[in-house]
C-alpha positions in Angstrom: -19.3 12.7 -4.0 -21.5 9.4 -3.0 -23.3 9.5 0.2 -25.4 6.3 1.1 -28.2 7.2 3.4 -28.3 4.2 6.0 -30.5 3.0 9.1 -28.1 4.6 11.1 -25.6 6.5 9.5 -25.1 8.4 6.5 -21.5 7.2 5.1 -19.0 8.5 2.7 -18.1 5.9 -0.2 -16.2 5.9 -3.7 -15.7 3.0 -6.1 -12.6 2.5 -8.3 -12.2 0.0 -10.5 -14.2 -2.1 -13.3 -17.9 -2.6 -12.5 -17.8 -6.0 -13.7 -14.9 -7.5 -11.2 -15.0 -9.0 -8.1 -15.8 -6.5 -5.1 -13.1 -5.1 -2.6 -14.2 -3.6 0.6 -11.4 -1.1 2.4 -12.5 -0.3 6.0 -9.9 2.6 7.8 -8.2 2.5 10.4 -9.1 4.7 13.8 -8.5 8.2 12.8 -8.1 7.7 9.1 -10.6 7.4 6.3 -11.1 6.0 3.1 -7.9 8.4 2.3 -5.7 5.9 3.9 -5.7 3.3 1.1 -4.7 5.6 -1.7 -1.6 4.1 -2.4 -3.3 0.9 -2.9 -5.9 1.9 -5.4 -4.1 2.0 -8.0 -3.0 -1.5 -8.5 -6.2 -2.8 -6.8 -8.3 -1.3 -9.0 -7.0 -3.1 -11.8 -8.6 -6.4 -10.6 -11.5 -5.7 -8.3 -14.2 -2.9 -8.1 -12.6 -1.3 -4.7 -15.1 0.3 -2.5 -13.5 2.3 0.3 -15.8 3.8 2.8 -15.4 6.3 5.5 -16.1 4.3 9.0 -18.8 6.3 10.6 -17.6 9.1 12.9 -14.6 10.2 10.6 -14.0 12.1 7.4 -17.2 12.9 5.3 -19.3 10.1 7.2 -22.0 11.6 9.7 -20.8 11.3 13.3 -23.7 9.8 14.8 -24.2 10.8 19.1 -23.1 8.7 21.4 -21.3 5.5 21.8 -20.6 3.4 18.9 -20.4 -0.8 18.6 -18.8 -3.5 16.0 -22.2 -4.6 15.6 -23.3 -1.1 14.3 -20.2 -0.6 12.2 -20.1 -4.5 10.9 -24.0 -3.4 9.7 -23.1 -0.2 8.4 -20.9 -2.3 5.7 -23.9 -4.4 5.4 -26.0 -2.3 4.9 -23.8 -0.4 2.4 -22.8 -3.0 -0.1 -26.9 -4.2 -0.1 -27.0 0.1 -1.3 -24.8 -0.5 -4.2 -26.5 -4.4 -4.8 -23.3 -6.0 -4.3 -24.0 -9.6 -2.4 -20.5 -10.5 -1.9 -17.4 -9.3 -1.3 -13.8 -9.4 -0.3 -13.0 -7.3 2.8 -9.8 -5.9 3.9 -9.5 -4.3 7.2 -6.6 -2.2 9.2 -6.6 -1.8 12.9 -9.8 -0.7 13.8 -11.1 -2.4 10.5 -10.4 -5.5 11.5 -12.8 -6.0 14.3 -15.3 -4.6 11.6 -14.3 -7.4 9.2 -14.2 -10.5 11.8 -17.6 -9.1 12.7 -19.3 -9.4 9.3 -17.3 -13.1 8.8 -18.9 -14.1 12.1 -22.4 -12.1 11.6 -22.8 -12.0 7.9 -20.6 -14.6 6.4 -22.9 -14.8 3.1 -21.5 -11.3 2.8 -18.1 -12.1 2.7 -15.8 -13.6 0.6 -11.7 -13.5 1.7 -10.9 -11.5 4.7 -7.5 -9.2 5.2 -6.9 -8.5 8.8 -3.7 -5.7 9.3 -2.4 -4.8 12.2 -5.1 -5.5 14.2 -6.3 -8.1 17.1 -8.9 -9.9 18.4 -8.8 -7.7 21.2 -6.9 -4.6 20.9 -6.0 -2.7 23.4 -7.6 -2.4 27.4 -10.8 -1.4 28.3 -8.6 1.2 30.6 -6.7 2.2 27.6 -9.4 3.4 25.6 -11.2 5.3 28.5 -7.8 7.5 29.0 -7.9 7.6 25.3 -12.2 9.3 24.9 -10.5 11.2 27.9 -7.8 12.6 26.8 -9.7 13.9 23.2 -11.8 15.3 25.7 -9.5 17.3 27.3 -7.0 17.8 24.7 -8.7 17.3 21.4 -7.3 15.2 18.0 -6.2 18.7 16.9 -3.4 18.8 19.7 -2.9 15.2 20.2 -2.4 14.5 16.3 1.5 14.7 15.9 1.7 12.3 19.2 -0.9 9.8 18.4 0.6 9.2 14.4 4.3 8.4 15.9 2.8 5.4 17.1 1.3 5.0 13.7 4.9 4.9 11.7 8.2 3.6 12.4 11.2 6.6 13.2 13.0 5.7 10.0 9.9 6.4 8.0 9.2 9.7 9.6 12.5 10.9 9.5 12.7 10.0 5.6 9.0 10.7 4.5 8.0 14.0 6.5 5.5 14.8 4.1 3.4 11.5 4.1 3.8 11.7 7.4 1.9 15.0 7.5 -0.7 13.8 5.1 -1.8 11.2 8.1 -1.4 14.0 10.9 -4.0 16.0 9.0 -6.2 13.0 8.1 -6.5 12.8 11.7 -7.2 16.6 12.7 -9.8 16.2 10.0 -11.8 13.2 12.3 -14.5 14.8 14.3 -13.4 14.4 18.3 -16.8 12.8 19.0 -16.7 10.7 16.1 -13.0 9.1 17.8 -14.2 9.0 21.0 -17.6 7.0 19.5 -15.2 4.4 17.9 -12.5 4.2 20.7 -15.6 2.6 22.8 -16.3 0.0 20.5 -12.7 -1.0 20.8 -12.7 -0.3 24.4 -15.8 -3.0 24.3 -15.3 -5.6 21.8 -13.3 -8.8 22.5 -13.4 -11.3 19.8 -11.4 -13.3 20.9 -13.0 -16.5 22.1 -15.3 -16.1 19.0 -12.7 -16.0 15.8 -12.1 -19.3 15.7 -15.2 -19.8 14.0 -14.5 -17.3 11.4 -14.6 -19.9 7.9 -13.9 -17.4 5.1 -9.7 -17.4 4.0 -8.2 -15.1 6.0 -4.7 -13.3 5.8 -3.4 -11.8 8.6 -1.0 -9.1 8.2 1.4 -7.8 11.2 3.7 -4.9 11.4 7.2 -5.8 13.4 7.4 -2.5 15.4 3.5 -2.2 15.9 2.9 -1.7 19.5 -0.4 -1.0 18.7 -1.7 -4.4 17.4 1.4 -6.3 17.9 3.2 -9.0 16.0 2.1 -12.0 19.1 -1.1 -10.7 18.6 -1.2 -11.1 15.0 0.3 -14.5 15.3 -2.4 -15.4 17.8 -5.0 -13.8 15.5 -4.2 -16.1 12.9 -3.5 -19.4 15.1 -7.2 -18.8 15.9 -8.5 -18.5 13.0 -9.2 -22.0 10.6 -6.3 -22.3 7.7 -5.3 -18.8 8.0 -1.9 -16.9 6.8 0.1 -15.2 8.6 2.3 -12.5 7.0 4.8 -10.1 9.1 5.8 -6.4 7.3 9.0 -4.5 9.0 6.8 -1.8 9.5 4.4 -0.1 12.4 0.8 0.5 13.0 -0.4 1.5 9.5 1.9 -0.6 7.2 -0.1 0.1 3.8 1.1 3.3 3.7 5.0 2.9 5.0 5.3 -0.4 2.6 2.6 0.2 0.0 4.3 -2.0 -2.7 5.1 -5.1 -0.4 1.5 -4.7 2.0 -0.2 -4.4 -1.5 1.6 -7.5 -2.7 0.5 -9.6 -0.2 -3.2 -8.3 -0.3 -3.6 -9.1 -4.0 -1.6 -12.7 -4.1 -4.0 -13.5 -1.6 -7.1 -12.4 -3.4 -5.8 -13.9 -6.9 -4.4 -16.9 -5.9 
């Protein structure tokens, strides 16, 4: 396994892929980790050199104390790709790693290439919402709160027909360490991009799920209103639509990257 010792964290990373095409950065999704975007491998792969990473404070990352920011995840990836030399990059982000990304294309744009946002929002979610939320793990921990939290994550339909993938994300999220959620739900509980993404210049698809009442399909449109030239692309799907449509979300991602 590949560790990258950082300033800050130690993160969990693996590379798929020639090491001669362009690079692809994969950032999880609260609760997930590099795991998540295993359907999409495969046929990414083929045209980029995919680096997927384990956001710090879930799966084999270190789960550093305390409270985390976007500025110290957007500078883990930084510091990351300058690990492996890579000095540009495409980045595609889901929920949580979208902040992440319109971090980097505000912070670091030399760093960034084209920009897949999914599911995700300028600002997602209340400040409120995410204090119930570090709350609740508190009280309840992921192990319990699992089964609850991922039916948000998939439509009914999917569950009902894919019970087995659906378990596969139930214990992706039993796996994340309770501190290492609670670290992350305060840099969403902080963060609101949202008078600040408008001057985000690199291209930039924005991918919505139809029944995601997580990051919802106005906020996707308003997403990618804000942002300069950017696409706007609706799956039928919920929260973590690469895994319910992986053929159609991975589709989108590559025409976009290719084109």
């Amino acid at each position: 396994m590949s560790y990258a010792d950082l300033s800050q964290a130690r993160l969990y990373y693996v590379i798929d892929g020639p090491a001669d095409a362009p690079a692809l950065v994969l950032s999880n999704s609260l609760g997930t980790c590099a795991d998540m975007w295993a359907r999409q491998v495969p046929e990414l792969s083929k045209h980029f050199r995919v680096l997927r990473y384990d956001t710090r404070g879930h799966g084999k990352s270190s789960a550093p104390a305390g409270e985390y920011t976007f500025a110290q995840l957007g500078n883990d990836v930084a510091e990351l790709l300058a690990h492996l030399g890579i000095a540009r990059a495409h980045f595609c982000g889901l929920s949580m790693g979208g902040p992440t990304g319109m971090w980097l294309a505000l912070e670091r744009p030399e760093l960034i290439d084209r920009l897949v946002l999914c599911n995700t929002a300028a600002r997602i979610g209340t400040a409120e919402g995410w204090s119930a939320r570090i709350a609740a793990v508190g009280e309840q921990t992921l192990e319990k709160m699992a089964p609850t939290l991922v039916e948000r994550w998939l439509t009914d339909g999917y569950r009902a027909a894919e019970p087995g993938l659906t378990q596969v994300l139930v214990d992706m999220l039993r796996r994340t360490p309770d501190a290492g959620y609670q670290g992350n739900c305060a840099a969403l509980r902080d963060a609101d991009l949202r008078d600040r993404v408008s001057g985000i210049q690199a291209p930039t698809l924005v991918i919505s799920g139809t029944h995601d009442l997580a990051a919802t399909p106005a906020q996707g449109r308003e997403l990618a209103e804000a942002i300069p030239g950017a696409r706007y692309v609706e799956l039928d799907v919920s929260h973590i639509s690469n895994w319910e449509q992986p053929e159609a979300f991975t589709r989108e991602v590559l025409g976009f990257l290719t084109e």
